[in-house]
C-alpha positions in Angstrom: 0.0 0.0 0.0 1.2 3.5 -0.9 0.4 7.1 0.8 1.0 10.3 -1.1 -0.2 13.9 0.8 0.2 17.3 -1.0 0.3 20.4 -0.4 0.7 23.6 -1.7 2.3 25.9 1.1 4.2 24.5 3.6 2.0 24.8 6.7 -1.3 25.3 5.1 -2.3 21.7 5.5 -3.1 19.2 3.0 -4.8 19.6 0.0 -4.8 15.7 -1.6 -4.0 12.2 -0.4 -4.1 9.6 -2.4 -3.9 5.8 -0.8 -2.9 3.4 -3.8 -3.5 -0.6 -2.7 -1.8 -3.1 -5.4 -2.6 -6.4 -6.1 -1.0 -9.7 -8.3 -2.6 -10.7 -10.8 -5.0 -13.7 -10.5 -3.7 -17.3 -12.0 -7.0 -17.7 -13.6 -6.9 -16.0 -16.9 -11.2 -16.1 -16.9 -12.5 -12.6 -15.7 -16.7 -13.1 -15.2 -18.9 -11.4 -12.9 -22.3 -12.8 -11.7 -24.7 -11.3 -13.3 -27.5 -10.1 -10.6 -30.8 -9.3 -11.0 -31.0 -5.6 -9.2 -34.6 -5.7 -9.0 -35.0 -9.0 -6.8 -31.9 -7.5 -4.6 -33.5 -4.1 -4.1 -37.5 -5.4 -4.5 -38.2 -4.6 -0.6 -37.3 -0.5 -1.7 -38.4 -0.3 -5.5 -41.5 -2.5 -4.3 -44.2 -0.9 -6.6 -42.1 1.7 -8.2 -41.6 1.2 -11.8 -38.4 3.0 -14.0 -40.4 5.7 -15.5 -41.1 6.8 -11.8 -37.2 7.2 -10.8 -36.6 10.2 -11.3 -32.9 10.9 -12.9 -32.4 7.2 -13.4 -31.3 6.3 -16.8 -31.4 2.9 -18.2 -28.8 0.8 -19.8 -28.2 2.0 -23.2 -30.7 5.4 -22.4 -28.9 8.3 -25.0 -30.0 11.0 -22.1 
């Protein structure tokens, strides 16, 4: 794991940190995710709600 703080004037404080974690590659050269379905995860809060309704929400593949 690596740290990085900056600053722009010495005793002003920081302005950025960045914290970089690294990780070795996996042996298995086959990437998949599960796909999920997002309405059966979330059903108990979109219960009745239907996309039209949501109001900024964009759907896959939506030009907006």
């Amino acid at each position: 794991m690596r740290s990085v703080e900056v600053t722009q004037v010495e005793g002003k404080g920081i302005c950025f940190t960045c914290t970089c974690s690294f990780k070795l590659p996996d042996e298995d050269v086959l990437h998949v995710q599960r796909r999920g379905d997002l309405r059966e995860k979330y059903k108990s809060v979109l219960q009745g709600v239907e996309p039209e309704q949501l109001k900024g929400a964009q759907r896959f593949g939506d030009p907006r």
